[in-house]
PLY file of the C-alpha trace (Angstrom):
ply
format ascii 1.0
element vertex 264
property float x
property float y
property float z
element edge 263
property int vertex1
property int vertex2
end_header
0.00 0.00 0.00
2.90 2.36 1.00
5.00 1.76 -1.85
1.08 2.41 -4.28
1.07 5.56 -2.58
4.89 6.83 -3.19
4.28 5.47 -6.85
1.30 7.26 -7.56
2.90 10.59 -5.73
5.73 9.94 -7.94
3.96 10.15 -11.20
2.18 13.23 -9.41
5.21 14.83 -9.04
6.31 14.04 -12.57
3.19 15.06 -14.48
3.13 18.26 -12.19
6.86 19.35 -13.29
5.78 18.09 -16.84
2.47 20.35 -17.25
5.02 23.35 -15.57
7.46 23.13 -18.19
4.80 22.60 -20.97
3.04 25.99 -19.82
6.02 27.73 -20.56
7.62 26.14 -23.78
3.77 26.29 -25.41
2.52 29.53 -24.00
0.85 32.10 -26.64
2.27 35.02 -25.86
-0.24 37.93 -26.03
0.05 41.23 -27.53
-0.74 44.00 -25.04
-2.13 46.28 -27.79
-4.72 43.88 -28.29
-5.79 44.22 -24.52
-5.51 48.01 -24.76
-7.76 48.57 -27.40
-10.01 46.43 -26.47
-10.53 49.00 -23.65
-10.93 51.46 -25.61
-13.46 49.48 -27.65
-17.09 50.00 -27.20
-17.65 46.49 -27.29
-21.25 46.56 -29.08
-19.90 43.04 -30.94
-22.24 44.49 -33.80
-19.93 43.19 -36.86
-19.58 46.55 -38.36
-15.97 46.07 -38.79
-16.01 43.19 -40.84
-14.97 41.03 -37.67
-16.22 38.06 -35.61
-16.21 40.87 -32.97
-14.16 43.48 -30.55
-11.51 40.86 -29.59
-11.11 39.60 -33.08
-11.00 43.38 -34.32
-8.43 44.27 -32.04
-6.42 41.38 -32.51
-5.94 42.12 -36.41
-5.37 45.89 -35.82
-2.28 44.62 -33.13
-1.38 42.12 -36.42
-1.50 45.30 -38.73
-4.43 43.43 -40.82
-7.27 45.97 -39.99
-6.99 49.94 -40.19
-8.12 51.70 -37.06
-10.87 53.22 -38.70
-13.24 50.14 -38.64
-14.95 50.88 -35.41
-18.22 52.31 -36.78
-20.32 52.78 -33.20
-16.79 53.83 -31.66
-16.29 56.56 -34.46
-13.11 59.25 -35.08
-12.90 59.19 -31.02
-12.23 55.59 -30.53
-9.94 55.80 -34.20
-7.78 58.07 -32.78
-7.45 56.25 -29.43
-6.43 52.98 -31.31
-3.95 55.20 -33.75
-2.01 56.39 -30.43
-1.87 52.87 -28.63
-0.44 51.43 -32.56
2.10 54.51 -31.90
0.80 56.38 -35.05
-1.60 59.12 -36.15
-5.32 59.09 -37.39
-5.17 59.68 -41.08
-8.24 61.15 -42.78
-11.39 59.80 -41.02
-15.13 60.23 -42.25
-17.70 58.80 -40.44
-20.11 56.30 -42.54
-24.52 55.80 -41.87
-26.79 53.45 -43.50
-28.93 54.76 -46.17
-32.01 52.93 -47.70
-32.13 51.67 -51.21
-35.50 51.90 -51.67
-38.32 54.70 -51.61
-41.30 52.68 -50.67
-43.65 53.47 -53.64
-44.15 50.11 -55.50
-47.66 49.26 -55.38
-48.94 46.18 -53.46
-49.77 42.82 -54.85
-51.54 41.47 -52.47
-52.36 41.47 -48.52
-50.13 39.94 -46.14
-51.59 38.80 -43.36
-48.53 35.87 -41.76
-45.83 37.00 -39.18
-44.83 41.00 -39.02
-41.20 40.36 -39.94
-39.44 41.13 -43.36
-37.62 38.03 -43.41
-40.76 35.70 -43.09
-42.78 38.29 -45.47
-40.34 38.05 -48.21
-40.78 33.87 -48.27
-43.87 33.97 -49.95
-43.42 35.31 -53.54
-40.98 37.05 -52.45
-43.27 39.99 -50.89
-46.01 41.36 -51.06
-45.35 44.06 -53.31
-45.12 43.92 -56.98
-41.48 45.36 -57.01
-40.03 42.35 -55.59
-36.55 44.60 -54.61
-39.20 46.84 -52.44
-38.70 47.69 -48.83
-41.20 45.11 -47.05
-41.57 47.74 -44.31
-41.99 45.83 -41.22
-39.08 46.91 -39.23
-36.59 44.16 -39.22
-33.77 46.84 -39.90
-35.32 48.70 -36.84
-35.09 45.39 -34.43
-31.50 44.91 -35.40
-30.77 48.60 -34.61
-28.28 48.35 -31.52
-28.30 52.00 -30.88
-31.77 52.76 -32.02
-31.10 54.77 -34.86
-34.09 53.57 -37.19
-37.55 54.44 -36.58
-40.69 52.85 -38.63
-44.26 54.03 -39.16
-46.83 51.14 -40.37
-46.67 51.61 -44.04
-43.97 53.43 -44.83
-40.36 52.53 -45.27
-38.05 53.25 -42.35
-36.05 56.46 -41.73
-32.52 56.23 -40.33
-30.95 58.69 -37.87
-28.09 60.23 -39.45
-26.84 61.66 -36.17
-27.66 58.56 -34.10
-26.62 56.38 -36.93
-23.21 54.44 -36.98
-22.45 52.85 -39.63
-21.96 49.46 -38.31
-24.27 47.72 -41.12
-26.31 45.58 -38.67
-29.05 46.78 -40.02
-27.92 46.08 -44.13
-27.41 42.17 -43.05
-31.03 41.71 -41.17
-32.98 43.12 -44.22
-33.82 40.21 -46.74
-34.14 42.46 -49.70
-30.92 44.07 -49.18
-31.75 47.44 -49.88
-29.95 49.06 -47.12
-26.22 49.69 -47.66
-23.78 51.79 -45.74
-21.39 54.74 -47.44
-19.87 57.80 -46.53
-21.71 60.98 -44.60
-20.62 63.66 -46.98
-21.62 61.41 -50.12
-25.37 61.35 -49.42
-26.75 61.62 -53.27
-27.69 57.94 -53.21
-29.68 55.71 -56.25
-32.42 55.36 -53.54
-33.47 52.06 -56.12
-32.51 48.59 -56.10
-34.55 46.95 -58.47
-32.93 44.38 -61.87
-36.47 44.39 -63.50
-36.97 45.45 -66.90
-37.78 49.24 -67.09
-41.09 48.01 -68.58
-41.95 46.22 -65.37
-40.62 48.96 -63.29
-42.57 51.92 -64.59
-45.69 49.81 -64.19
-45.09 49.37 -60.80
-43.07 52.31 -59.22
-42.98 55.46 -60.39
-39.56 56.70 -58.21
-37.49 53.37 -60.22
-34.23 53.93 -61.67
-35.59 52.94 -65.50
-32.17 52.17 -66.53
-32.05 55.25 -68.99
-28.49 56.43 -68.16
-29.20 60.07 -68.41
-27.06 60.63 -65.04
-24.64 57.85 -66.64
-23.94 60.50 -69.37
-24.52 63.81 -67.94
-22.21 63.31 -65.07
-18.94 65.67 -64.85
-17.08 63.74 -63.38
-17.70 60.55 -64.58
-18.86 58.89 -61.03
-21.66 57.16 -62.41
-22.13 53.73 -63.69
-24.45 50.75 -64.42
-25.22 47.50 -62.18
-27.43 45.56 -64.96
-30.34 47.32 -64.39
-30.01 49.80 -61.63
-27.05 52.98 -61.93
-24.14 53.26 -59.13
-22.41 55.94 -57.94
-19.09 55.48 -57.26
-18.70 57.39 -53.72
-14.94 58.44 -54.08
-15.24 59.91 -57.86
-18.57 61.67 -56.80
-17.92 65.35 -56.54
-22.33 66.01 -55.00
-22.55 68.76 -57.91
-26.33 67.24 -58.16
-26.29 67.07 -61.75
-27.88 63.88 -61.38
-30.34 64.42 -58.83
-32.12 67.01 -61.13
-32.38 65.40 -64.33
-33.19 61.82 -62.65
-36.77 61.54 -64.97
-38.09 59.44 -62.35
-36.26 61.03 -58.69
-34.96 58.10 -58.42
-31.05 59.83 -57.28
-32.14 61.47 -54.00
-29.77 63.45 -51.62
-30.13 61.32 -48.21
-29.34 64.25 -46.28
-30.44 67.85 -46.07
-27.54 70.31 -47.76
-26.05 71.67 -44.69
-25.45 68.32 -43.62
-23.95 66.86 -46.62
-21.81 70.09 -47.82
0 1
1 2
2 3
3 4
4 5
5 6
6 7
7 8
8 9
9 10
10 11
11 12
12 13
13 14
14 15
15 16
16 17
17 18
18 19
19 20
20 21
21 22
22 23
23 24
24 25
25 26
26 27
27 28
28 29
29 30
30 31
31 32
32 33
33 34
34 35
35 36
36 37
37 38
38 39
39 40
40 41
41 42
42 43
43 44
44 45
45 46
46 47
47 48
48 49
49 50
50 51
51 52
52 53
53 54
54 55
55 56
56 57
57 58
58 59
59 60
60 61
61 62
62 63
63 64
64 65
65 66
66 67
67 68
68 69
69 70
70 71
71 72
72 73
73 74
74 75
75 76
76 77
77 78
78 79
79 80
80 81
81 82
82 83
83 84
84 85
85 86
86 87
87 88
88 89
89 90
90 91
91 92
92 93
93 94
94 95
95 96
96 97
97 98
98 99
99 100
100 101
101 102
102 103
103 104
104 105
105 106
106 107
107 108
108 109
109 110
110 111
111 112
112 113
113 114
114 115
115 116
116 117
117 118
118 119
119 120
120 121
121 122
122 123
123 124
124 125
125 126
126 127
127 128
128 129
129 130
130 131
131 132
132 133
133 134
134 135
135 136
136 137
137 138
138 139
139 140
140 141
141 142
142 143
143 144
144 145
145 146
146 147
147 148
148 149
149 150
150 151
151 152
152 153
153 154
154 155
155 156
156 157
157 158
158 159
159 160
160 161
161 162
162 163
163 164
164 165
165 166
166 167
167 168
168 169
169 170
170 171
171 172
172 173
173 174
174 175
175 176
176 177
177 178
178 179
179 180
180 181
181 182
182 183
183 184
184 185
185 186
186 187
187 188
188 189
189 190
190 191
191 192
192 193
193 194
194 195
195 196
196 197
197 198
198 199
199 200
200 201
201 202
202 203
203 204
204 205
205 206
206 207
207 208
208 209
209 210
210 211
211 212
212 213
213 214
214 215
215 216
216 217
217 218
218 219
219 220
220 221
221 222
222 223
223 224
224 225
225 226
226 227
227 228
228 229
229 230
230 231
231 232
232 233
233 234
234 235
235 236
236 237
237 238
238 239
239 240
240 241
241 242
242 243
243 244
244 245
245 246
246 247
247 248
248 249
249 250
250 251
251 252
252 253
253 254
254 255
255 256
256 257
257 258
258 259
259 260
260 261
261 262
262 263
């Protein structure tokens, strides 16, 4: 019994000094950036960044794989902060808010009457409208809002806070139609259209469609506009807001988001 007990606190012993040494040789050394900007973080874990994250953000800003600019609830404040514990400066820094794809004017197919989400309307048909790009209007976007920065009335499509607003694209991933994207504050002339129908279907059913007609493809001065099949783009760094296209849109489909003052 004795000599069962010195064996077996033998082996103790051994494994012990064992696991000691193995804690050391294989020990993942960690970066203390990471742990500093993750205090400076706001830790929302909304995905904005393009990261599994805070901890995963910071991580690949300590690697040098992310810029410090990612942080979309955190903003310039939080940029800076992460700039100075990298050792560096904030470059230029603009601060980015959803916008909405869609103005809400395609007429309605038929009645939906099943749960008062987007993503279970849009199973069926794809909608309820007969634009089936629309808006669905029931307030998904606003339910994945983590700073309550979308509002909804029944009926109508949702409006987004530009000051409350961060950026962080929560709100782009939980709609089904995709019509919500995120860009740049000062670049608020937006194709508020998302549609790829034929411009015959679309003028039948929404009178605010982009009809495909490239007027603002071949009117624009600076050459910032382009075509996604159906639907123009505007490319937000070549975009100059001159608002050429906004006024001779023949439908209104190119909309500035944002009043003047805010977007000058």
């Amino acid at each position: 019994m004795l000599y069962a007990l010195i064996c077996m606190g033998g082996l103790g012993l051994i494994f012990g000094i064992g696991l000691a040494i193995a804690s050391k040789v294989f020990a993942v050394k960690t970066d203390p950036r990471v742990e500093a900007i993750m205090e400076v973080l706001p830790n929302a874990n909304c995905g904005g960044c393009g990261f599994a994250g805070c901890s995963a953000y910071a991580s690949a800003v300590a690697e040098g794989k992310a810029e410090f600019d990612h942080c979309a609830p955190g903003g310039k404040e939080v940029a800076a902060k992460i700039a100075a514990i990298m050792g560096q400066e904030l470059g230029d820094f603009e601060k980015s808010i959803a916008y909405i794809r869609c103005q809400g004017h395609s007429s309605l197919q038929t009645d939906y009457n099943g749960p008062k989400t987007c993503a279970q309307a849009a199973i069926p048909a794809m909608g309820p409208f007969d634009c089936k790009f629309s808006c669905l209007k029931l307030g998904d976007c606003v339910s994945a809002c983590q700073f309550g920065a979308i509002s909804i009335k029944p009926g109508e499509i949702p409006v987004i806070d530009p000051e409350i607003c961060g950026g962080c694209g929560s709100c782009a991933r939980a709609c089904p139609k995709k019509v919500i994207a995120v860009g740049p504050v000062s670049r608020s002339i937006k194709v508020a259209c998302a549609s790829q129908d034929k411009p015959v279907i679309k003028r039948k059913f929404c009178q605010t469609a982009c009809i495909g007609c490239q007027k603002c493809v071949k009117n624009c001065p600076a050459e910032a506009i382009s075509m996604d099949g159906l639907v123009a783009v505007i490319d937000k760094k070549k975009c100059t807001m001159c608002g050429t296209c906004v006024a001779n849109c023949p439908t209104g489909a190119i909309v500035n988001t944002l009043p003047t003052e805010q977007s000058a």
